[in-house]
N, CA, C and O atoms as a MOPAC input file, in Angstrom:
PM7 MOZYME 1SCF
protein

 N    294.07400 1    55.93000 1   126.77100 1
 C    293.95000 1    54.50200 1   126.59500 1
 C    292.56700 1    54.20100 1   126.00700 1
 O    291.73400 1    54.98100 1   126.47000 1
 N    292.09800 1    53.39800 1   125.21100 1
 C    291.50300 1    52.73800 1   124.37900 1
 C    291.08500 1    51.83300 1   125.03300 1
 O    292.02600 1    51.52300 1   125.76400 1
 N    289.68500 1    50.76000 1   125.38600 1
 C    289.18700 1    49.88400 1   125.35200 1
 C    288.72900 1    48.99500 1   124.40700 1
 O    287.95600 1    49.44900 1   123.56300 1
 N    289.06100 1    47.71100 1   124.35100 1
 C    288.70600 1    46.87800 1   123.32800 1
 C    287.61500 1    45.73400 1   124.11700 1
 O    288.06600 1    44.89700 1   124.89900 1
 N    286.38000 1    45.81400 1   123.84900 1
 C    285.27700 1    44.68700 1   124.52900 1
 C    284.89700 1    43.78200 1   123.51300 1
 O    284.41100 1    44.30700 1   122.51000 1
 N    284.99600 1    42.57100 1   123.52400 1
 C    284.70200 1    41.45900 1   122.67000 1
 C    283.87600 1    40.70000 1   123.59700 1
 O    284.09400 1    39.97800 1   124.57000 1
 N    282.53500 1    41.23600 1   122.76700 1
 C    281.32900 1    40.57900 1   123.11800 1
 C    280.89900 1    39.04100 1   122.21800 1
 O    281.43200 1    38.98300 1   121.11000 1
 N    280.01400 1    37.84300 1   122.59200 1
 C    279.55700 1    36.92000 1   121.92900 1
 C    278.70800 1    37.04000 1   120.58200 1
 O    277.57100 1    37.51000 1   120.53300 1
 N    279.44600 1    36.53600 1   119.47500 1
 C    278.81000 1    36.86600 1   118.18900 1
 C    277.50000 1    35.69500 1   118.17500 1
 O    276.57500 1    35.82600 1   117.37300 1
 N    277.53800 1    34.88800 1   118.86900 1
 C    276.28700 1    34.26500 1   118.84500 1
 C    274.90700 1    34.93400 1   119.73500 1
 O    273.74800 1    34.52300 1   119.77200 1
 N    275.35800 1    35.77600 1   120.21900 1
 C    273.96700 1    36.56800 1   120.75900 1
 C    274.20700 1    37.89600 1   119.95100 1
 O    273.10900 1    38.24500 1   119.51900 1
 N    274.70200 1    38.34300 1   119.75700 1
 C    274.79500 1    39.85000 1   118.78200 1
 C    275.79000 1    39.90800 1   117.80900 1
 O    276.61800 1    39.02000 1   117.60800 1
 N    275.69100 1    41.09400 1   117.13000 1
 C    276.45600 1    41.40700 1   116.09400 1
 C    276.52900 1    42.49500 1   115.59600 1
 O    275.66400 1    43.25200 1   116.03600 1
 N    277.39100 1    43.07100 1   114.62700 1
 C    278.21300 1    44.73300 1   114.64000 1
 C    279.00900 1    44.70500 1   115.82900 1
 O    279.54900 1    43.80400 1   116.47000 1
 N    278.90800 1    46.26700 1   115.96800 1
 C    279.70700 1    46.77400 1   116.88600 1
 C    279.57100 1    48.06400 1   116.96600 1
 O    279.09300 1    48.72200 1   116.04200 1
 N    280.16500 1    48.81300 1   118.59500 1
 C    279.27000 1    50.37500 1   119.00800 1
 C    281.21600 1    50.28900 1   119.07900 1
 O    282.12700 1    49.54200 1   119.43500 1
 N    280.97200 1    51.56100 1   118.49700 1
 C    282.11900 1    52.75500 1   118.34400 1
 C    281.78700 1    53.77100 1   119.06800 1
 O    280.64600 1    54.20300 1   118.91100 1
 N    282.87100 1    54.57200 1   120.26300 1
 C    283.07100 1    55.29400 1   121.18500 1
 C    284.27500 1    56.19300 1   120.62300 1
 O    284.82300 1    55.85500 1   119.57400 1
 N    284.65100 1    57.24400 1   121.26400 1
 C    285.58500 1    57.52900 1   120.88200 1
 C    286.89100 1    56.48900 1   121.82500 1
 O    287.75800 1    55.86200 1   121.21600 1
 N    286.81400 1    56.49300 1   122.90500 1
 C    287.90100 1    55.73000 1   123.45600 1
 C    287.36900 1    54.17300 1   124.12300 1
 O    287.61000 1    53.68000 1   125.22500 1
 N    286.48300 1    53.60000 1   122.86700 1
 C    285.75500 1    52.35600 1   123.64300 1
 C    285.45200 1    51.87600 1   122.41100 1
 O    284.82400 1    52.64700 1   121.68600 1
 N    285.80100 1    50.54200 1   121.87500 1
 C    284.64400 1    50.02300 1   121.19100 1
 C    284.33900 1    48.72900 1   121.76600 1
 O    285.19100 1    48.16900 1   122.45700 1
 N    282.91600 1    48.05800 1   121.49700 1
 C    282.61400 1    46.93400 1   121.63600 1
 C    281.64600 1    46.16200 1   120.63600 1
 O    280.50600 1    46.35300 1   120.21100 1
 N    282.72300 1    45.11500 1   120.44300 1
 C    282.26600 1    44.47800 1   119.16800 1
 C    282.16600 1    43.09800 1   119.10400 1
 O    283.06400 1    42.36100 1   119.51200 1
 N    280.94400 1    42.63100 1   118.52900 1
 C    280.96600 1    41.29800 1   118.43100 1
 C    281.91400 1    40.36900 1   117.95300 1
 O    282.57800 1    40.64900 1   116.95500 1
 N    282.03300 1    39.48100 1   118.44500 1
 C    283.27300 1    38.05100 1   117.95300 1
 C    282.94300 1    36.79600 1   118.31900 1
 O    282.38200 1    36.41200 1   119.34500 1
 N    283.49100 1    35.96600 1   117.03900 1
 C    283.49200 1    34.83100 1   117.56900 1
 C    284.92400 1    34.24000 1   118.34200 1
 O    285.40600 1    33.11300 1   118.22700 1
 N    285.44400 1    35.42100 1   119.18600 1
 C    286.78800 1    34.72800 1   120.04000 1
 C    286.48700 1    33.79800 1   120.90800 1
 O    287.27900 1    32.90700 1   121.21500 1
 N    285.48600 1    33.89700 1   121.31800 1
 C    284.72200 1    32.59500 1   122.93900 1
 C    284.89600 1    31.78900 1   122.11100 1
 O    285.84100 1    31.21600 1   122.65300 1
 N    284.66300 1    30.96400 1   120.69300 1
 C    284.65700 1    29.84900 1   119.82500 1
 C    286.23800 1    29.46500 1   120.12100 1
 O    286.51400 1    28.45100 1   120.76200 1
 N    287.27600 1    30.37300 1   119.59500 1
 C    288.55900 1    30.42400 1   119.47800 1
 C    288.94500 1    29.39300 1   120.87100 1
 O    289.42400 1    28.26200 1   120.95000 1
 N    288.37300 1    30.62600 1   122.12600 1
 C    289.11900 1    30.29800 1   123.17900 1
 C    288.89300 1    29.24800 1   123.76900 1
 O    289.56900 1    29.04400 1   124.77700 1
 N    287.68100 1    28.01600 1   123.28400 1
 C    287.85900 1    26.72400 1   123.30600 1
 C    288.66700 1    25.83500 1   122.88300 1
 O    288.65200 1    24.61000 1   123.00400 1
 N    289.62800 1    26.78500 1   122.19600 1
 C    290.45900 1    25.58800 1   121.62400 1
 C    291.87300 1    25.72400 1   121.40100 1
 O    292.70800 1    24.87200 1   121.09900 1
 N    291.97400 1    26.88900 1   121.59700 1
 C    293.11100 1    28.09000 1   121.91900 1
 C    293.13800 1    28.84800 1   123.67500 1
 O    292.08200 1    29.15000 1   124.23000 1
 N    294.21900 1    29.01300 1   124.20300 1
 C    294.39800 1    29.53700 1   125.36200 1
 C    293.58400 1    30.70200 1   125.32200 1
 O    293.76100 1    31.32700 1   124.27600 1
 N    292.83100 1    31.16700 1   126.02100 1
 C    291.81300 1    32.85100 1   126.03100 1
 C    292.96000 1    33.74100 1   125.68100 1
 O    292.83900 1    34.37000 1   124.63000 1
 N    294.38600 1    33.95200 1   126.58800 1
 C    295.04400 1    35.04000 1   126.70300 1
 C    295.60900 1    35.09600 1   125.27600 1
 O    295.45700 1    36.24800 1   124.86900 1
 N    296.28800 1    34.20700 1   124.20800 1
 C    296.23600 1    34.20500 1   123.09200 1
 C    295.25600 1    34.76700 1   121.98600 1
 O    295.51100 1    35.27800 1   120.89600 1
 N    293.89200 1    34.47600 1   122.70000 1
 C    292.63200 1    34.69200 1   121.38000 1
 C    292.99100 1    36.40300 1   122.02300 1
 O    293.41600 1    37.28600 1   121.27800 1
 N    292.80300 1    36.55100 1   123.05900 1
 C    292.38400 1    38.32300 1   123.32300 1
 C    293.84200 1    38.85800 1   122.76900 1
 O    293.72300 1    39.87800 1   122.09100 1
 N    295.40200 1    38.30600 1   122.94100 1
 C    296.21100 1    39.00900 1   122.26700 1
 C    296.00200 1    39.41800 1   120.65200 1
 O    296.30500 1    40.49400 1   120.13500 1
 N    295.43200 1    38.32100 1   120.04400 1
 C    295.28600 1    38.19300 1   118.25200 1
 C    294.63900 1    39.41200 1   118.29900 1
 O    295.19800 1    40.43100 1   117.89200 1
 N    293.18000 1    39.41600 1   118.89000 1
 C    292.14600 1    40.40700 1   118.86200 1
 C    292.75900 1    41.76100 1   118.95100 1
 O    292.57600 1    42.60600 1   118.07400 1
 N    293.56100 1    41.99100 1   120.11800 1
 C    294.43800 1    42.85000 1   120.32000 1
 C    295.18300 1    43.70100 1   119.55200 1
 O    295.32500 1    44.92400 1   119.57900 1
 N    295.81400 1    42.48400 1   118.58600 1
 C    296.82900 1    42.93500 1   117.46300 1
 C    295.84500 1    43.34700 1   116.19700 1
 O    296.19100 1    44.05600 1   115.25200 1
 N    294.81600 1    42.87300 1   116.34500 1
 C    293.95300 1    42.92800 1   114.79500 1
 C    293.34000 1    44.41700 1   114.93900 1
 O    293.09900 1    45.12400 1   113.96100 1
 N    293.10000 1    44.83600 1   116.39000 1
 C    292.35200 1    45.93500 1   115.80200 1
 C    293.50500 1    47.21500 1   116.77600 1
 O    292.85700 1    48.15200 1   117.24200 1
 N    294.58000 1    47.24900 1   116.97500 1
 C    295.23200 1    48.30500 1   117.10100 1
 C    295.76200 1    49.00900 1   115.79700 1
 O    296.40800 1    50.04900 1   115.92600 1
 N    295.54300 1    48.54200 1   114.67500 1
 C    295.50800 1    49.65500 1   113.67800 1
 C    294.76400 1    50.79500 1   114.23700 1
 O    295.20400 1    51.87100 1   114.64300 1
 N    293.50900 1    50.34400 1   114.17900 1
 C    292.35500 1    50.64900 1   114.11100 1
 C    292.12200 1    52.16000 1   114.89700 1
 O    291.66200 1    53.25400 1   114.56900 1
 N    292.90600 1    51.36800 1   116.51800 1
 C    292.98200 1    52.21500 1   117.59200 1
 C    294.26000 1    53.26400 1   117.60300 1
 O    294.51100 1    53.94600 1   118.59700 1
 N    295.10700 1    53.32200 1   116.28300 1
 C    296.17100 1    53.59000 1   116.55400 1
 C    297.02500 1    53.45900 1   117.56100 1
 O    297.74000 1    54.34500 1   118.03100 1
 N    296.93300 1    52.15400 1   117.94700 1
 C    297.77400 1    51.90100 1   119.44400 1
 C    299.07800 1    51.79900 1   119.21200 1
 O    299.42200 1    51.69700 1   118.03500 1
 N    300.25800 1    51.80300 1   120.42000 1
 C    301.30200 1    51.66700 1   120.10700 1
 C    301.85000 1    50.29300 1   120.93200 1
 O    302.96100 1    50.03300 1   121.39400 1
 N    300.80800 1    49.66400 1   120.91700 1
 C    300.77400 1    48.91700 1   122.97800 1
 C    299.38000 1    48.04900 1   123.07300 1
 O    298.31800 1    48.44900 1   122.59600 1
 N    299.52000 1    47.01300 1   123.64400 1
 C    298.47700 1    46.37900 1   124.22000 1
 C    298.50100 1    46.28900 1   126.00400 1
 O    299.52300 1    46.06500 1   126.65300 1
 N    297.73500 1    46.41900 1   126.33100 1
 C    297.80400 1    46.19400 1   127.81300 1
 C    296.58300 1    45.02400 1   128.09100 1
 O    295.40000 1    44.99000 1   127.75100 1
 N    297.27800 1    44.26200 1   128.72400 1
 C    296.64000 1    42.72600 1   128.69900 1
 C    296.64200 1    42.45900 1   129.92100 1
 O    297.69400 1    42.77800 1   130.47400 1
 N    295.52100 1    41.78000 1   130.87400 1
 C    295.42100 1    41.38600 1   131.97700 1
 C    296.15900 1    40.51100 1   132.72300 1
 O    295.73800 1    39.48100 1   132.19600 1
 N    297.11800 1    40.04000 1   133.73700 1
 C    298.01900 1    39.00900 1   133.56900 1
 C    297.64100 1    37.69400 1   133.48400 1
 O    296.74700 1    37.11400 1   134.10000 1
 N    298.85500 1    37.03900 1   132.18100 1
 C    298.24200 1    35.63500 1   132.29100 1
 C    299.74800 1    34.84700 1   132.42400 1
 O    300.88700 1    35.23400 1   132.68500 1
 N    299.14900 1    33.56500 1   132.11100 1
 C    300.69100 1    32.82400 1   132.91500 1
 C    301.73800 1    33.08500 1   132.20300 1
 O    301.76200 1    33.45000 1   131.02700 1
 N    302.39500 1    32.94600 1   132.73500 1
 C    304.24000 1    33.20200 1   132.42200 1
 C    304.43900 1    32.73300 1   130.93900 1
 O    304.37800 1    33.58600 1   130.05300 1
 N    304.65700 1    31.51300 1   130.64400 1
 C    304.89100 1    30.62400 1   129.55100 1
 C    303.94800 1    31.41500 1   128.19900 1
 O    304.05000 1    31.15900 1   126.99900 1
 N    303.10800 1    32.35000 1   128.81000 1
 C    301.91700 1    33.29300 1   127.50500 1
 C    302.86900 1    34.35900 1   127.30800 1
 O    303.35100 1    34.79400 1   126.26200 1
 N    303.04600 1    34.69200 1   128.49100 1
 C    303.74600 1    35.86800 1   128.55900 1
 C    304.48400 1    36.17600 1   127.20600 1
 O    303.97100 1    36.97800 1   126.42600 1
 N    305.63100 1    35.58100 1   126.91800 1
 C    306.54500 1    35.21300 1   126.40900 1
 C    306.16600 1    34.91900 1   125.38500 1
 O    306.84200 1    35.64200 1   124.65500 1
 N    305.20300 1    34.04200 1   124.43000 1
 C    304.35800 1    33.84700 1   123.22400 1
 C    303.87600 1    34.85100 1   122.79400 1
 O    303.78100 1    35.07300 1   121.58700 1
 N    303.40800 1    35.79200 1   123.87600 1
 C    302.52600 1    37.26900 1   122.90200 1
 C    303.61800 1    38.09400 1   123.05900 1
 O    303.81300 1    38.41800 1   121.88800 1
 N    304.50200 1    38.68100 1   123.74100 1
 C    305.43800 1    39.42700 1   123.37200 1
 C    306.01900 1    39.54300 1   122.46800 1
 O    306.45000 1    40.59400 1   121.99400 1
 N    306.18900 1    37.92100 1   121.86400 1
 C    306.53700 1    37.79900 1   120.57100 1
 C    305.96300 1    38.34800 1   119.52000 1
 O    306.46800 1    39.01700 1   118.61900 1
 N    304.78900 1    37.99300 1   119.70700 1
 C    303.58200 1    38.28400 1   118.46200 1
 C    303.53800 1    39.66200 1   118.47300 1
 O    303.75400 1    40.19200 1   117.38300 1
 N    303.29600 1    40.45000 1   119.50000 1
 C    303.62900 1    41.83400 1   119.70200 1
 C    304.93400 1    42.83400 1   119.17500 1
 O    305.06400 1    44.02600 1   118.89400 1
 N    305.67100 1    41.81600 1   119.20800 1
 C    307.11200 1    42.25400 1   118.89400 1
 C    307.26400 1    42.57400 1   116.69300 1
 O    307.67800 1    43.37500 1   115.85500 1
 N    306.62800 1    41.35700 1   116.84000 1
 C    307.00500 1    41.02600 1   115.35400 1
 C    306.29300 1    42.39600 1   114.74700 1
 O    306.90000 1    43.13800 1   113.97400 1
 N    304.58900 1    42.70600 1   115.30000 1
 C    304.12500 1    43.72500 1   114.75200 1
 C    304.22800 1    44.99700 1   114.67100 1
 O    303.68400 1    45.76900 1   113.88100 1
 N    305.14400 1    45.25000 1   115.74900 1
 C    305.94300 1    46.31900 1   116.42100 1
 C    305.03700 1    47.00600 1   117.46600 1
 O    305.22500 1    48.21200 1   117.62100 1
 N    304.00700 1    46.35700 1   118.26100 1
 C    303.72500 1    46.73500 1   119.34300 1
 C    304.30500 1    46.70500 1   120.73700 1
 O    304.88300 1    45.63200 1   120.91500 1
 N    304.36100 1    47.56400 1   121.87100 1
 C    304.81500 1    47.22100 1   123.02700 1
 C    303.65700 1    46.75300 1   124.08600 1
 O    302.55800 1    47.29700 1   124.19700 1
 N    304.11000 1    45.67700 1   124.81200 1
 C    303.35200 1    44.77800 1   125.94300 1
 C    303.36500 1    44.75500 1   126.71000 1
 O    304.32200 1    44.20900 1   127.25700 1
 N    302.00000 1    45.49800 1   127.71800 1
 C    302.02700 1    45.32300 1   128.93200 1
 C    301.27700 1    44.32900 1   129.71600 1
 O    300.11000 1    44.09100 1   129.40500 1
 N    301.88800 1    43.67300 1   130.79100 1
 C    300.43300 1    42.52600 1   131.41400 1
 C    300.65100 1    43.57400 1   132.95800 1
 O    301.64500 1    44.06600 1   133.49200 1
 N    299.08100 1    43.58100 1   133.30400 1
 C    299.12100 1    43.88500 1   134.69700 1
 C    297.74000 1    43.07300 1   134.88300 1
 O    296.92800 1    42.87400 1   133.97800 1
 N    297.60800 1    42.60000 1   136.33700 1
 C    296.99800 1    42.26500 1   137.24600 1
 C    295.27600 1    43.09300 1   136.56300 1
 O    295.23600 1    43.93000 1   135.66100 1
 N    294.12300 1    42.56400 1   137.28000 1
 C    292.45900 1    43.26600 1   137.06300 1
 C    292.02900 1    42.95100 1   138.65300 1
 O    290.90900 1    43.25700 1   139.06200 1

């Protein structure tokens, strides 16, 4: 498994590459003012599992009614979705 950390692009910028970790600056905290968080971290999710060669996101649980919105989004890209509990 792969870690994806989305740190504040208003205090830093780039990003540290790990082999099974990266953490990289974003402006998703901007997003998630105006957009549901669990949405901005799914997009993020989907944008860089190329990257990670993922086959899967595993997402922290969020409410039901999300649930169901990113599965979609997941679906379309051909990823599989997991939510569990942190």
């Amino acid at each position: 498994m792969t870690k994806l950390t989305l740190i504040p692009s208003q205090r830093y910028f780039g990003g540290l590459l790990g082999v099974k970790e990266s953490v990289i600056a974003s402006n998703a905290w901007l997003h998630a003012t105006y957009v549901l968080p669990a949405r901005v971290l799914a997009a993020a999710g989907v944008l860089f599992a190329n990257d990670f060669l993922a086959a899967g996101l595993i997402l922290p649980d969020v409410p039901v009614q999300e649930k169901v919105f990113i599965a979609k989004l997941c679906r379309v890209v051909g990823l599989e979705t997991t939510f569990e509990a942190i």
